[in-house]
PyMOL Python script that loads the backbone (N, CA, C, O; Angstrom):
from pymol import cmd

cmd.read_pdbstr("""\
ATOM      1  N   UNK A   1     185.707 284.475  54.122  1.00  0.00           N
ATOM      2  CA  UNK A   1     184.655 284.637  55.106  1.00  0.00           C
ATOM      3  C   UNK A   1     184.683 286.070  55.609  1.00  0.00           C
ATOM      4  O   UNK A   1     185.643 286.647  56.119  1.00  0.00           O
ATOM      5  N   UNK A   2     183.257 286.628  55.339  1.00  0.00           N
ATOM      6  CA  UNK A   2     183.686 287.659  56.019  1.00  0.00           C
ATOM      7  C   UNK A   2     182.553 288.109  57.543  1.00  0.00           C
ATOM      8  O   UNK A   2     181.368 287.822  57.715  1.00  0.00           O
ATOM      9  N   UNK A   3     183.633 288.994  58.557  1.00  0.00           N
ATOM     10  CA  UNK A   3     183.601 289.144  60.042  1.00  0.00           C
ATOM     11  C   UNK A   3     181.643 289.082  60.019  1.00  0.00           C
ATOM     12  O   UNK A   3     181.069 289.203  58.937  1.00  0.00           O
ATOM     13  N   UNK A   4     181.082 288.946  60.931  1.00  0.00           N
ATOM     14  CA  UNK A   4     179.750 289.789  61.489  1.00  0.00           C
ATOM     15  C   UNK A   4     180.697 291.312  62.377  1.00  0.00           C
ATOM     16  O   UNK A   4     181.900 291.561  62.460  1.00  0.00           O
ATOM     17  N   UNK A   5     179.693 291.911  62.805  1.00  0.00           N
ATOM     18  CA  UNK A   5     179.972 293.302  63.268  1.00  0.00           C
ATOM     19  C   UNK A   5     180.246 292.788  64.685  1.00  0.00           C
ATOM     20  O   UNK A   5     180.996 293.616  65.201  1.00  0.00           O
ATOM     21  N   UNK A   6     180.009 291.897  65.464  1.00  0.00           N
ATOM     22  CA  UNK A   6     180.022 291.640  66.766  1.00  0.00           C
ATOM     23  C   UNK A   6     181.375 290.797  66.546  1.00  0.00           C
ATOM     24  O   UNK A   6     182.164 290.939  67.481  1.00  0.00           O
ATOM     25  N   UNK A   7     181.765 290.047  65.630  1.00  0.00           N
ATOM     26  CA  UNK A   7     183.166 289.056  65.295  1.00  0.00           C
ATOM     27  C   UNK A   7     184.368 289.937  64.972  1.00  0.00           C
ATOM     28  O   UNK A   7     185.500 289.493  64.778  1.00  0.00           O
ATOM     29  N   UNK A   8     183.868 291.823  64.912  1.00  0.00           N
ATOM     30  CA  UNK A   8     185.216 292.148  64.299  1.00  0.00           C
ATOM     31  C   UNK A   8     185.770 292.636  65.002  1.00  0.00           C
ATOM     32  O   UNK A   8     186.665 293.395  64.628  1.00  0.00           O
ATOM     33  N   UNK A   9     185.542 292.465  66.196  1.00  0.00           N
ATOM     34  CA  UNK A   9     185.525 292.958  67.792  1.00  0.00           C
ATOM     35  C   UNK A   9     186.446 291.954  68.747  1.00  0.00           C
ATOM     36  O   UNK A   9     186.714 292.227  69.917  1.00  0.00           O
ATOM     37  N   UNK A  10     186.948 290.585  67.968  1.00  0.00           N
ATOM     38  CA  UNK A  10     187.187 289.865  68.449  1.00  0.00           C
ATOM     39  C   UNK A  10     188.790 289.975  69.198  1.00  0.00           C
ATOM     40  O   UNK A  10     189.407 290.854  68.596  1.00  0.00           O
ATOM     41  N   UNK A  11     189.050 289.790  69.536  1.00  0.00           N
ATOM     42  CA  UNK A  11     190.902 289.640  69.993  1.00  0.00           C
ATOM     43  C   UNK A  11     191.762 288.747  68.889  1.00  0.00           C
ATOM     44  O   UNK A  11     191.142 287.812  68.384  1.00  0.00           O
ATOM     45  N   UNK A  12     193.030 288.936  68.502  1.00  0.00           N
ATOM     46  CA  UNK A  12     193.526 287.845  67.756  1.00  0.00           C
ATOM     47  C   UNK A  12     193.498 286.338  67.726  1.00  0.00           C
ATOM     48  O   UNK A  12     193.487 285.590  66.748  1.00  0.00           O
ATOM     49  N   UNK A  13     193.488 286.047  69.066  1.00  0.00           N
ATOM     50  CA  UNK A  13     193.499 284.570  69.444  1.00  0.00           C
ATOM     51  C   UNK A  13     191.861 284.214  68.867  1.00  0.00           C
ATOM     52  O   UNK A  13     191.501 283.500  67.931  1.00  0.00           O
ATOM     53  N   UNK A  14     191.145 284.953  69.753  1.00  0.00           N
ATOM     54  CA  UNK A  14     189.502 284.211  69.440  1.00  0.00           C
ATOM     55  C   UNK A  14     189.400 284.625  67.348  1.00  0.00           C
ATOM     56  O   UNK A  14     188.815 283.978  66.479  1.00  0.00           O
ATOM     57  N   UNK A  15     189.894 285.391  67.270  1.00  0.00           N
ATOM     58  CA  UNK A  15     189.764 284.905  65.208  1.00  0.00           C
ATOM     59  C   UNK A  15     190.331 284.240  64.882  1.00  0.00           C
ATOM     60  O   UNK A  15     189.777 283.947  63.822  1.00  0.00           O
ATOM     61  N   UNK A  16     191.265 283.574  64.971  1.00  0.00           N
ATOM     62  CA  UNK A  16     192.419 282.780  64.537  1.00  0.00           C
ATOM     63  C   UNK A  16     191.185 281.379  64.941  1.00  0.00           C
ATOM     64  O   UNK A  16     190.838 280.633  64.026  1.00  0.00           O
ATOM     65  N   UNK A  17     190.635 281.180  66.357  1.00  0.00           N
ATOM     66  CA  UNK A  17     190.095 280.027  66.492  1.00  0.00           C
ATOM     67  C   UNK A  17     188.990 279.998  65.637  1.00  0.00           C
ATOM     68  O   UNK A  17     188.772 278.995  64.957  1.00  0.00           O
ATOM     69  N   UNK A  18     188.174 281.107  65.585  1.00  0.00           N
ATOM     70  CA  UNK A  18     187.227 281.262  64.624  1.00  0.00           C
ATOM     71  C   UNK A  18     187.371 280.623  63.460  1.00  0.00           C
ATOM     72  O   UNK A  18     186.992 279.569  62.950  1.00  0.00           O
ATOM     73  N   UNK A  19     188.087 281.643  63.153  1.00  0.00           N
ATOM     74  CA  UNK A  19     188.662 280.810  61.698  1.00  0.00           C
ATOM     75  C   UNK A  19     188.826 279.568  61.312  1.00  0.00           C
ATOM     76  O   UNK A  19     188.209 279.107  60.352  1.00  0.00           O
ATOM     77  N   UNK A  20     189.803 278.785  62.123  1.00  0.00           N
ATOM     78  CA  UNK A  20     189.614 277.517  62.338  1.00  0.00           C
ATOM     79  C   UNK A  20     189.066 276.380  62.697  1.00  0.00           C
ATOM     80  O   UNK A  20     189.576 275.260  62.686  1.00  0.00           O
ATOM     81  N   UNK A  21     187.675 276.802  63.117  1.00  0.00           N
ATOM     82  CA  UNK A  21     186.494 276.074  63.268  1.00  0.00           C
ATOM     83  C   UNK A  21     185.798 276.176  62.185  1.00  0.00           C
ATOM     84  O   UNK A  21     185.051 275.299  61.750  1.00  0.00           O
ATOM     85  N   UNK A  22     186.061 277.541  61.555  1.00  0.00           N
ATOM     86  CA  UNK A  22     185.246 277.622  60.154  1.00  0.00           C
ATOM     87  C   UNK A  22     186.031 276.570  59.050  1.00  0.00           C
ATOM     88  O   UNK A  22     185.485 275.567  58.590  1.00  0.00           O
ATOM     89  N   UNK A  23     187.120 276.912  58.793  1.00  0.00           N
ATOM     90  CA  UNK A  23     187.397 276.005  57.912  1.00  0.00           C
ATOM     91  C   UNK A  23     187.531 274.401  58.206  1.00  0.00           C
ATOM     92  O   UNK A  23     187.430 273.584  57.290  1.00  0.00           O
ATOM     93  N   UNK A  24     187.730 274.081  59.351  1.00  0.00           N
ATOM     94  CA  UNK A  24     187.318 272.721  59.838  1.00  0.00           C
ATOM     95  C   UNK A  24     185.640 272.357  59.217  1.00  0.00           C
ATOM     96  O   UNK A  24     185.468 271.508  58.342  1.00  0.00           O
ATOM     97  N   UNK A  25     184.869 272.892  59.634  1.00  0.00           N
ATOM     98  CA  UNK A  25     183.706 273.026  59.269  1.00  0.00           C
ATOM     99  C   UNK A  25     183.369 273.019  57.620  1.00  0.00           C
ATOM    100  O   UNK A  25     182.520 272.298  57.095  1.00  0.00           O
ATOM    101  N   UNK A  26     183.862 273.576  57.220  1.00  0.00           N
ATOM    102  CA  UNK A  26     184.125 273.652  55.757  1.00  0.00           C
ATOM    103  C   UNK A  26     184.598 272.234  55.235  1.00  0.00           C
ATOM    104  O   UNK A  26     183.997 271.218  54.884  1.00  0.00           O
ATOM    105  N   UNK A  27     185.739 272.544  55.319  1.00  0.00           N
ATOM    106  CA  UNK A  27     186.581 271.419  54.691  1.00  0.00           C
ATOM    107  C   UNK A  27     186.048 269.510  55.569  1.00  0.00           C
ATOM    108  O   UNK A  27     186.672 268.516  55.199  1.00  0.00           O
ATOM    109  N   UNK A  28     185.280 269.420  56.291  1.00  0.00           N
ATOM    110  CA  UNK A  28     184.638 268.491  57.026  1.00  0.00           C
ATOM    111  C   UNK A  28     185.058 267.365  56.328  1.00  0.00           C
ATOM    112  O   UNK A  28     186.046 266.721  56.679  1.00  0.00           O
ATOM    113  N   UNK A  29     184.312 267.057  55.274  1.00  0.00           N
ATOM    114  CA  UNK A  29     184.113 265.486  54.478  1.00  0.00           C
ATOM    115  C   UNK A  29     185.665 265.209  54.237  1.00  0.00           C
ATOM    116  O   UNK A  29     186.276 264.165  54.466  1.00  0.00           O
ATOM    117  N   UNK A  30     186.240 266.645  53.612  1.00  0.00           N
ATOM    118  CA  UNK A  30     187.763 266.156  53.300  1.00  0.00           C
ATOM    119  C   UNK A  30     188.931 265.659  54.147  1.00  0.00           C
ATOM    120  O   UNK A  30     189.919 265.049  53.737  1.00  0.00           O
ATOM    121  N   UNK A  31     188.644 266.032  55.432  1.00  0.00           N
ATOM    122  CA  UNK A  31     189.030 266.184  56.597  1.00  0.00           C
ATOM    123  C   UNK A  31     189.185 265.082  57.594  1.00  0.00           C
ATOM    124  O   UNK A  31     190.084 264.754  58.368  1.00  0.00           O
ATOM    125  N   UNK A  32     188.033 264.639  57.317  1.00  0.00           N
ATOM    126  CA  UNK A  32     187.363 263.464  58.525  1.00  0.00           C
ATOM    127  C   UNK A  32     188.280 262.560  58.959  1.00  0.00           C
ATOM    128  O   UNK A  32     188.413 262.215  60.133  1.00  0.00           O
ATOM    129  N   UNK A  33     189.021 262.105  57.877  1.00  0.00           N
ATOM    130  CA  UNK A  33     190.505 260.640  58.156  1.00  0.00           C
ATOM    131  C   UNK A  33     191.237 261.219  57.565  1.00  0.00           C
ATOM    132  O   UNK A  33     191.599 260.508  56.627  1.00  0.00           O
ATOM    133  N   UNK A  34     191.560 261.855  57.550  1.00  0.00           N
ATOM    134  CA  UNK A  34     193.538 263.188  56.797  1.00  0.00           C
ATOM    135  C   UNK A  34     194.023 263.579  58.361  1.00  0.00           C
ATOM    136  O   UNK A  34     193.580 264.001  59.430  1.00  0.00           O
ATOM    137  N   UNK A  35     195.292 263.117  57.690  1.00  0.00           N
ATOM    138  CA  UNK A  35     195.892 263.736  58.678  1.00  0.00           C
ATOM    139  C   UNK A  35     196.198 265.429  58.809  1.00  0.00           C
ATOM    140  O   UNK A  35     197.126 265.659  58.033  1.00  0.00           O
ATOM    141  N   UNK A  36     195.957 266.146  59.198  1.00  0.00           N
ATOM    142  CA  UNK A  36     195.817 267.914  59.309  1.00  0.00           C
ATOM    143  C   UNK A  36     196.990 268.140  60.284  1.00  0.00           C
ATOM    144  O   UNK A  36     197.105 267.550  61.359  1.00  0.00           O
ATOM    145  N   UNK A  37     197.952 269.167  59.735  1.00  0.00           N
ATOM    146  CA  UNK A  37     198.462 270.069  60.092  1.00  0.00           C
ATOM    147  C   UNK A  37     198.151 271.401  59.938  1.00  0.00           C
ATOM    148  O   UNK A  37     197.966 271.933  58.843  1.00  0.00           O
ATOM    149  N   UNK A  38     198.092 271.914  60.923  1.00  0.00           N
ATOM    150  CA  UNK A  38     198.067 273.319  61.315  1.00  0.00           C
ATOM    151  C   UNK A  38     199.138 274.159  61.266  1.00  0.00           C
ATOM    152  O   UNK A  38     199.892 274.039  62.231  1.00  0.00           O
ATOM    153  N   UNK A  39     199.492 275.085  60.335  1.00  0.00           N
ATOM    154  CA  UNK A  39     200.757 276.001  61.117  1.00  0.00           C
ATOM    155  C   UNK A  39     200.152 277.261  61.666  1.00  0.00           C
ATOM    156  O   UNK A  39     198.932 277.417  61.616  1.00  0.00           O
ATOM    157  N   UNK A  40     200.523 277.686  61.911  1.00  0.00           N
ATOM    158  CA  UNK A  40     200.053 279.463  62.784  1.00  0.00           C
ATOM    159  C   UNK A  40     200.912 280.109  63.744  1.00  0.00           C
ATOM    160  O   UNK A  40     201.712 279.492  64.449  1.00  0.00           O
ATOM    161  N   UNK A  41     200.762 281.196  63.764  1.00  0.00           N
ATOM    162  CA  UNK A  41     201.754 282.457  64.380  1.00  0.00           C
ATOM    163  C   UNK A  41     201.047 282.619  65.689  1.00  0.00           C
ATOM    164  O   UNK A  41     201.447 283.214  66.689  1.00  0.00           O
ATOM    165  N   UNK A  42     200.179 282.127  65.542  1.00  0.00           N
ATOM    166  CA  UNK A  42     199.189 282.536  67.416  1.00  0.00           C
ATOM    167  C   UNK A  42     199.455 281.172  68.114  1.00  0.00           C
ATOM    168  O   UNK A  42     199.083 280.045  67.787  1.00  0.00           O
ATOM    169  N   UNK A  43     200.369 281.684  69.400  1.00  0.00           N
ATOM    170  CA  UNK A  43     200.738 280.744  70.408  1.00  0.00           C
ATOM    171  C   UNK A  43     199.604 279.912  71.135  1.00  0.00           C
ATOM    172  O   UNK A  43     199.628 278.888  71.817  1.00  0.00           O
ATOM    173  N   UNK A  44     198.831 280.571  70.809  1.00  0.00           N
ATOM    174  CA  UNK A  44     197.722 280.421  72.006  1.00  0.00           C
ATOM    175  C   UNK A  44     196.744 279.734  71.056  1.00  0.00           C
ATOM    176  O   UNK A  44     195.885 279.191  71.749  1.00  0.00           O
ATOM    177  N   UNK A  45     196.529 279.543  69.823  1.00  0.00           N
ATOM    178  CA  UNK A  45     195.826 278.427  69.284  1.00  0.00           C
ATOM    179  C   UNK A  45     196.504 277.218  69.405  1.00  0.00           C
ATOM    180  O   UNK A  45     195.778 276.246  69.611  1.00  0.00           O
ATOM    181  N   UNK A  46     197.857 276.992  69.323  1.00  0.00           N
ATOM    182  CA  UNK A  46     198.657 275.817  69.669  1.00  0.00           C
ATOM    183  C   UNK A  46     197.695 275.331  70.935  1.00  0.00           C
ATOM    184  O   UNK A  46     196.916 274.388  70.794  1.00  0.00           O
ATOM    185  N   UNK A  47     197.803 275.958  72.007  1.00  0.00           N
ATOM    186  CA  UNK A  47     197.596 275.359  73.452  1.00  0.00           C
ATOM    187  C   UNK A  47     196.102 275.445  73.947  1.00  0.00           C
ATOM    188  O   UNK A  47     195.791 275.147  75.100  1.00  0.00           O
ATOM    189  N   UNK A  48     194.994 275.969  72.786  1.00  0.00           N
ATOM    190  CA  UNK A  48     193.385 276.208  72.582  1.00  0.00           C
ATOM    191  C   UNK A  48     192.983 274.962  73.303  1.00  0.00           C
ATOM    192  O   UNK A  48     192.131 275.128  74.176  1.00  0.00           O
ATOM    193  N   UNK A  49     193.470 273.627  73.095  1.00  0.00           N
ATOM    194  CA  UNK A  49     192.712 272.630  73.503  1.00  0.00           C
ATOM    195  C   UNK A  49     192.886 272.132  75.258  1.00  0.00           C
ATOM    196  O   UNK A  49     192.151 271.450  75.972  1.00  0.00           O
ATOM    197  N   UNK A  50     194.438 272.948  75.576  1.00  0.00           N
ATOM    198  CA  UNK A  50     194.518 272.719  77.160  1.00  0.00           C
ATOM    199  C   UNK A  50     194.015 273.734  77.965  1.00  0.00           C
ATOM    200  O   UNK A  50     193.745 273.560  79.154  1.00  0.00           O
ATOM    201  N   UNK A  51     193.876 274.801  77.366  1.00  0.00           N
ATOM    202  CA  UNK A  51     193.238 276.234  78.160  1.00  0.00           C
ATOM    203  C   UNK A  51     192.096 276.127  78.953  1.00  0.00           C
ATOM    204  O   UNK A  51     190.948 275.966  78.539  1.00  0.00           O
ATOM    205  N   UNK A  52     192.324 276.188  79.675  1.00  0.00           N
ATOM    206  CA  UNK A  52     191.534 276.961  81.157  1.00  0.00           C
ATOM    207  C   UNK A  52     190.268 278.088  81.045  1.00  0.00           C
ATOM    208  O   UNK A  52     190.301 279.128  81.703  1.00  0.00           O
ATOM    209  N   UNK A  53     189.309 277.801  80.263  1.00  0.00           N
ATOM    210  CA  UNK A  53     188.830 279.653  79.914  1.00  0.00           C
ATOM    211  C   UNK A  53     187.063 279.291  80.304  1.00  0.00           C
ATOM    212  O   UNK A  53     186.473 278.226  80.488  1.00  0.00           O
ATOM    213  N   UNK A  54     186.656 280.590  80.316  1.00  0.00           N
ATOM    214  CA  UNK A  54     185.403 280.478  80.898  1.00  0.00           C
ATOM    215  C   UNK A  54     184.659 281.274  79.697  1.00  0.00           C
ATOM    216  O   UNK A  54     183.452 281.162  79.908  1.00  0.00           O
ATOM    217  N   UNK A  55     184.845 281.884  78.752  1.00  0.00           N
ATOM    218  CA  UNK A  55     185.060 282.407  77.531  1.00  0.00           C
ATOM    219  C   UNK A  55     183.604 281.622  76.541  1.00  0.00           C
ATOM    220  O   UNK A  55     183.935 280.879  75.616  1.00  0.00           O
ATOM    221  N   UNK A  56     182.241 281.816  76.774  1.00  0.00           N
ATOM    222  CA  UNK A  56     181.478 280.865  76.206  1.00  0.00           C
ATOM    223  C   UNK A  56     182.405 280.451  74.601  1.00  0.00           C
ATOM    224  O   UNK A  56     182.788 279.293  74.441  1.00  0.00           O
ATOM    225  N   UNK A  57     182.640 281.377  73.669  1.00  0.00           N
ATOM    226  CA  UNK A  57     182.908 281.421  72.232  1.00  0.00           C
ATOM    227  C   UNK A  57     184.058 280.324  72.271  1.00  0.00           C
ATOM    228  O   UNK A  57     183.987 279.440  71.417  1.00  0.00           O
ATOM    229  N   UNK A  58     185.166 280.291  73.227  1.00  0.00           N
ATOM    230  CA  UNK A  58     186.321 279.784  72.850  1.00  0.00           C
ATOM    231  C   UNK A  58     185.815 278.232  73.706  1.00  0.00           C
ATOM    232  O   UNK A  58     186.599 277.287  73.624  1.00  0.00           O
ATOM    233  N   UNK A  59     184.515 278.051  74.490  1.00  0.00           N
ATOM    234  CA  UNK A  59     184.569 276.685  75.126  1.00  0.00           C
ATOM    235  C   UNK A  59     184.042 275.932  73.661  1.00  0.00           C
ATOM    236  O   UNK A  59     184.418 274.912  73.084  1.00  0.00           O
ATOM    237  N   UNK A  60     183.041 276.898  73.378  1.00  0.00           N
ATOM    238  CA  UNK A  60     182.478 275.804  72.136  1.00  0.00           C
ATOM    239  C   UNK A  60     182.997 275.504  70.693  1.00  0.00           C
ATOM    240  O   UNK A  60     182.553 274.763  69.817  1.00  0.00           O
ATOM    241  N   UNK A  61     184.766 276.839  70.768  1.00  0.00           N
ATOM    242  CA  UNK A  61     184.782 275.877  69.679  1.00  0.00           C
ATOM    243  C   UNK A  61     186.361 274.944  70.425  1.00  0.00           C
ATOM    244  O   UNK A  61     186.984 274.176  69.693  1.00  0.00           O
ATOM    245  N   UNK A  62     186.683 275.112  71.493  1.00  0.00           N
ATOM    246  CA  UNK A  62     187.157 273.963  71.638  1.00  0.00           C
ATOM    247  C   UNK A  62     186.504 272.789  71.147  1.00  0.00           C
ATOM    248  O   UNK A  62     187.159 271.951  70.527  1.00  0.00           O
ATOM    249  N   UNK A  63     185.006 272.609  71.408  1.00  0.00           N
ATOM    250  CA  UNK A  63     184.767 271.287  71.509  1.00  0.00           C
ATOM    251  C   UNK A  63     184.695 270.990  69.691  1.00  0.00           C
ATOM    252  O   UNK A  63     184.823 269.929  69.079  1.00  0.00           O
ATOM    253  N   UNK A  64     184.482 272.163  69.264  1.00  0.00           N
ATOM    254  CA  UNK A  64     184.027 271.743  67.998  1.00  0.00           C
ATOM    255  C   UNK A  64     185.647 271.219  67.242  1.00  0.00           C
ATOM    256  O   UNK A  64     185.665 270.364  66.356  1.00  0.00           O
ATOM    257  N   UNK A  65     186.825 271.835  67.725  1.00  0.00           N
ATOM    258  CA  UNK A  65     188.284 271.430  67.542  1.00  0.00           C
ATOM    259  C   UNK A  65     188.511 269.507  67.636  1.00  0.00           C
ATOM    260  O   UNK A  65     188.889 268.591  66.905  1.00  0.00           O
ATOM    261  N   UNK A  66     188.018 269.706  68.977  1.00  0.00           N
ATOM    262  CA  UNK A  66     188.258 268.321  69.579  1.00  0.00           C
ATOM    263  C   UNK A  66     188.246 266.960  69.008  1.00  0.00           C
ATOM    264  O   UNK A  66     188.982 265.974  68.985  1.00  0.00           O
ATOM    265  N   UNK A  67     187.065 267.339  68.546  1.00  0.00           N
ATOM    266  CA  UNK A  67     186.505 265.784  66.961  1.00  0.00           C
ATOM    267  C   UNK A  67     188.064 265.930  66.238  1.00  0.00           C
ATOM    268  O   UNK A  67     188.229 264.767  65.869  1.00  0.00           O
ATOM    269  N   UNK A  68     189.145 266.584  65.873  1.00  0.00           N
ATOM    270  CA  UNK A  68     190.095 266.220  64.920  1.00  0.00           C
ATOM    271  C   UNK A  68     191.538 266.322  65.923  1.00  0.00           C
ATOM    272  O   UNK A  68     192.688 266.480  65.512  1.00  0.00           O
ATOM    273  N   UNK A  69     191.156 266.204  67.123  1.00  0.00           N
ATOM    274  CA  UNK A  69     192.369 265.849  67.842  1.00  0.00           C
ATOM    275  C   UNK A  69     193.263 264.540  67.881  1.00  0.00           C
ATOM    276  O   UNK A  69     194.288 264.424  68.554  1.00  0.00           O
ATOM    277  N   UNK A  70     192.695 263.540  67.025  1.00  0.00           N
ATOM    278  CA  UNK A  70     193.470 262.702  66.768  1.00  0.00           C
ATOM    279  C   UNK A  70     194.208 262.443  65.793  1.00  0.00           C
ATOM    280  O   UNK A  70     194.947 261.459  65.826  1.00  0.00           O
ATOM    281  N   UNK A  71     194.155 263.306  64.689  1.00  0.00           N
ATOM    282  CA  UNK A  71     194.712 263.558  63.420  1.00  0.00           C
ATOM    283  C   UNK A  71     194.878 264.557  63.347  1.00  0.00           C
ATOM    284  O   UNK A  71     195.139 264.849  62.179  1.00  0.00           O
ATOM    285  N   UNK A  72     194.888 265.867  64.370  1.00  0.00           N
ATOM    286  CA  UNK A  72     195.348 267.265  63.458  1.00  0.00           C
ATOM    287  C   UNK A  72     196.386 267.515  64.661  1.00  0.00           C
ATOM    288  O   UNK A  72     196.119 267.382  65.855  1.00  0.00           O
ATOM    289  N   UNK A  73     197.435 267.845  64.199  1.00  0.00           N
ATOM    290  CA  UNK A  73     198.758 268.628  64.835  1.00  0.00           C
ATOM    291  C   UNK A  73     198.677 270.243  64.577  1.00  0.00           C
ATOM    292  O   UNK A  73     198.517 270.666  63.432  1.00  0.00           O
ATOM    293  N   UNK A  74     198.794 271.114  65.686  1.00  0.00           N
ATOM    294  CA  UNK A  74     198.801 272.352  65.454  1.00  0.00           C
ATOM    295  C   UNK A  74     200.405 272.985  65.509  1.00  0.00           C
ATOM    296  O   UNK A  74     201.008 272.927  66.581  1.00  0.00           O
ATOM    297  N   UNK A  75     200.928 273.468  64.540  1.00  0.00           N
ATOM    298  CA  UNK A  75     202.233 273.830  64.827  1.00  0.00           C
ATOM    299  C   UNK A  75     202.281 275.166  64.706  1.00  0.00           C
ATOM    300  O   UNK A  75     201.936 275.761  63.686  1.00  0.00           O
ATOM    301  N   UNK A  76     202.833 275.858  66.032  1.00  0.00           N
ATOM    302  CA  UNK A  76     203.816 276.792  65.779  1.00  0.00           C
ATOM    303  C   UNK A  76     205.135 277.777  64.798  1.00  0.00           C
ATOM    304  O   UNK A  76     206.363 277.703  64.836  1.00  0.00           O
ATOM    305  N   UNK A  77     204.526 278.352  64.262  1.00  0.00           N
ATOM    306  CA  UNK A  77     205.626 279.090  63.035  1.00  0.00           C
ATOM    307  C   UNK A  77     205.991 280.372  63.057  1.00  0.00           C
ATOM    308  O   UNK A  77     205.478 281.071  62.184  1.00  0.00           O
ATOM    309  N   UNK A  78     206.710 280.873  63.784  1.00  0.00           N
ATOM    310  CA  UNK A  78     206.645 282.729  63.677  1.00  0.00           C
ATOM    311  C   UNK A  78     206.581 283.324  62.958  1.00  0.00           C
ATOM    312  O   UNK A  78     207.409 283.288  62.048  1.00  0.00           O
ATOM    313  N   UNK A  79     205.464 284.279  62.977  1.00  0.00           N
ATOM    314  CA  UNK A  79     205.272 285.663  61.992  1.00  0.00           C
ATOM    315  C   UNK A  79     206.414 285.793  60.842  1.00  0.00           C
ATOM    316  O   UNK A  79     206.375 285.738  59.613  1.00  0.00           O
ATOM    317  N   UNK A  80     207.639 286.027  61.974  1.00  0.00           N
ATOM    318  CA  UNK A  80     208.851 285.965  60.619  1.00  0.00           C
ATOM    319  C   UNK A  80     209.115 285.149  59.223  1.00  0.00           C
ATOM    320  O   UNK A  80     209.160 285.435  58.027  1.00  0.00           O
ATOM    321  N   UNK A  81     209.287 283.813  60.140  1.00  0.00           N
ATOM    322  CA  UNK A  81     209.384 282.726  59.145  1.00  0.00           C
ATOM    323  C   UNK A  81     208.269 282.098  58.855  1.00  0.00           C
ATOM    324  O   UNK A  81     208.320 280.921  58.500  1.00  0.00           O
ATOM    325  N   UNK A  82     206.861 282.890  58.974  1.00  0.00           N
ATOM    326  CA  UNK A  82     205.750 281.831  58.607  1.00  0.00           C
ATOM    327  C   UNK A  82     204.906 283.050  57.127  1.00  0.00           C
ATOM    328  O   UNK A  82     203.898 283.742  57.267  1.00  0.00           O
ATOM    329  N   UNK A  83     205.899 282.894  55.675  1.00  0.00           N
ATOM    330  CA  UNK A  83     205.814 283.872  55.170  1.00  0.00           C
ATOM    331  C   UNK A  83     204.549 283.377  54.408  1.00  0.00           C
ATOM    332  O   UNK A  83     203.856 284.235  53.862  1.00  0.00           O
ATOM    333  N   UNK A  84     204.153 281.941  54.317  1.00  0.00           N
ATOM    334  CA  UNK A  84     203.007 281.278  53.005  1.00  0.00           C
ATOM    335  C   UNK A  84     201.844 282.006  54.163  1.00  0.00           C
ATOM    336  O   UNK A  84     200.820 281.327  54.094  1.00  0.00           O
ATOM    337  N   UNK A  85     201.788 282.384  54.502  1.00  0.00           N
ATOM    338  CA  UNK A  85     200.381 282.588  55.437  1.00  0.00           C
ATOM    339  C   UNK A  85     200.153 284.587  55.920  1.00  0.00           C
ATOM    340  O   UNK A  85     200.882 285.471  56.372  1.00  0.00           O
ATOM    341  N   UNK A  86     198.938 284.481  55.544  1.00  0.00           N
ATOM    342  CA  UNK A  86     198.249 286.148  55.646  1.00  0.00           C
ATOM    343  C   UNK A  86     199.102 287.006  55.056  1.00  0.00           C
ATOM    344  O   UNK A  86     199.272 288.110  55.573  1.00  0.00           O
ATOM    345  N   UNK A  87     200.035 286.514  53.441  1.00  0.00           N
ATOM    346  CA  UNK A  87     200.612 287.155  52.916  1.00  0.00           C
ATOM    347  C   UNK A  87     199.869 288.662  52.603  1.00  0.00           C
ATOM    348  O   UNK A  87     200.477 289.733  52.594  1.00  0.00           O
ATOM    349  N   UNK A  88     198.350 288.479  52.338  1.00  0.00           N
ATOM    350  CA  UNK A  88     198.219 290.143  52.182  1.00  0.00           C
ATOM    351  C   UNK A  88     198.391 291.004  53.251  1.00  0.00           C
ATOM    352  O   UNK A  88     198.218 292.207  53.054  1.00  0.00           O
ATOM    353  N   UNK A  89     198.689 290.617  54.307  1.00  0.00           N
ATOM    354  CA  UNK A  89     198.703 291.237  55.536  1.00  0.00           C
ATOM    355  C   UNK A  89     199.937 291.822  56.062  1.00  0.00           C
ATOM    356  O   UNK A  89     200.048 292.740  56.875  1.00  0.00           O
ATOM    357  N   UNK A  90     200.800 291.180  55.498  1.00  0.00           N
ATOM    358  CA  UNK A  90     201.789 291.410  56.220  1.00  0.00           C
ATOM    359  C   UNK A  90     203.036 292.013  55.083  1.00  0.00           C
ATOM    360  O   UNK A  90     204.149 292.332  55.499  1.00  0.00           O
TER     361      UNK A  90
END
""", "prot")
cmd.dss("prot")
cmd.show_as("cartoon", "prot")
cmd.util.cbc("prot")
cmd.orient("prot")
């Protein structure tokens, strides 16, 4: 996927959610009754669904998150040890 010019502007946390609404979105049909794990290096997508924010971008895709809160676990993995992920990046 690639950014719009106004998305590349974003902070880490709000792409990371991005992202993950996109591929939620994506992957939908496959998705719907699977159980989903999440791993990720951003603390703050872990805790996306209890946050406090006034943030239009991050309210709506909470909600769009929400539909797979009963089957998706978001886990925590540090940068260090979270080597299968944004390997070109890092």
């Amino acid at each position: 996927m690639k950014l719009k010019d106004s998305e590349a502007m974003y902070g880490e946390t709000q792409t990371e959610c991005l992202f993950l609404v996109w591929a939620l979105d994506k992957l939908h049909y496959y998705l719907e009754f699977a159980v989903i794990e999440v791993y990720t290096d951003c603390t703050a997508l872990k805790t996306l669904l209890n946050m406090k924010t006034t943030n239009r971008n991050m309210l709506r895709w909470q909600i769009a998150i929400q539909q797979y809160t009963g089957n998706m676990t978001i886990i925590y993995k540090g940068g260090k040890i979270h080597t299968n992920a944004d390997g070109l990046s890092r």
